[in-house]
C-alpha positions in Angstrom: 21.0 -30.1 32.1 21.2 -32.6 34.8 17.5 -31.8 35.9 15.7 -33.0 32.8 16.2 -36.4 31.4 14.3 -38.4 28.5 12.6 -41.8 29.7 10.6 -43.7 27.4 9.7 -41.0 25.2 8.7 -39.0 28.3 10.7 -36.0 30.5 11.7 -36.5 34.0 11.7 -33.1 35.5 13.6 -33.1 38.9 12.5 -30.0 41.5 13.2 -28.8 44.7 10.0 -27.4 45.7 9.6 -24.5 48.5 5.9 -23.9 49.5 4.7 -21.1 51.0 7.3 -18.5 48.8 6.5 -14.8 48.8 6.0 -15.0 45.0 6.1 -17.9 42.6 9.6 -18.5 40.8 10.8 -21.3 38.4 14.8 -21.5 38.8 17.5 -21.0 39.5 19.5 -24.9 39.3 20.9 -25.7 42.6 22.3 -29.4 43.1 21.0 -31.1 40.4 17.6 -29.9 40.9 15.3 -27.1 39.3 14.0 -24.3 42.4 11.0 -23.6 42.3 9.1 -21.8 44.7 5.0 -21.3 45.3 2.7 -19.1 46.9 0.3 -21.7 48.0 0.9 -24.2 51.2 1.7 -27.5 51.6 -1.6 -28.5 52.3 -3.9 -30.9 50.8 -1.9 -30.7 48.3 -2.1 -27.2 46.9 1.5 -26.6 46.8 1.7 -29.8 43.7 -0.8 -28.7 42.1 0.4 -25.1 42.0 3.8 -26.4 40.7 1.9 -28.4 38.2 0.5 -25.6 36.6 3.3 -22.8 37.1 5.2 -25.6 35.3 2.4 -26.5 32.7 1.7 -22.9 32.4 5.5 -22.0 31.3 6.3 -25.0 29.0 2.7 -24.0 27.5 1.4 -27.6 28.1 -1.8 -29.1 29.7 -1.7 -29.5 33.3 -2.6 -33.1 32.1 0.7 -33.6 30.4 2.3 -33.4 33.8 2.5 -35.4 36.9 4.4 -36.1 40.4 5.9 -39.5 39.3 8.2 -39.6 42.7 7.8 -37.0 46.1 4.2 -36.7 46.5 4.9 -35.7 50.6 8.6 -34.2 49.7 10.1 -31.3 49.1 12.4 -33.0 46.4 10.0 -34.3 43.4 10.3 -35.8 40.1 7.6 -34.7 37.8 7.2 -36.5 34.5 6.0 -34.6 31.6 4.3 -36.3 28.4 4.3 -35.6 25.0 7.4 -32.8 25.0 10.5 -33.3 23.9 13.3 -33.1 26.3 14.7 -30.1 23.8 11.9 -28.3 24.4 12.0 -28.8 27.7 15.7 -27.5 28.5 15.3 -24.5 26.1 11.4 -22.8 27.8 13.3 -24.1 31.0 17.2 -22.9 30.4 18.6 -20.4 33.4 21.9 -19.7 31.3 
């Protein structure tokens, strides 16, 4: 899946994120990136930490495990996820 990569024993999760969303909604893959859409705003920075735990919540991880390594202010992010294998990551997250 060319939105999840392994780095340094770590997962690099790349997201296009859409604030603001009628409903919250992981998927689906659209230019290399992972949709996902939330309910909250993109203000002072409720929309990432939403995503951090819709994310955290559906890989069954602690919100801990995850964070905005790139694309605090963006729409386009790159969240790294620790202690989770990449496997694990592309089968809880797989839209095939």
């Amino acid at each position: 899946m060319a939105f999840v990569r392994a780095q340094g024993g770590d997962v690099l999760l790349e997201i296009r994120l859409s604030p603001r969303a009628s409903r919250d909604r992981i998927g689906p893959v659209h230019e290399d990136r992972l949709k996902v859409a939330v309910t909250s705003p993109p203000v002072d920075h409720e929309a990432n930490a939403h995503l951090v735990a819709l994310i955290a919540k559906r890989l069954g991880a602690p919100r801990s495990s995850i964070t905005i390594e790139h694309g605090e202010t963006s729409r386009n992010k790159t969240l790294r996820i620790r202690s989770m294998d990449i496997e694990t990551v592309e089968a809880t997250l797989s839209f095939e």
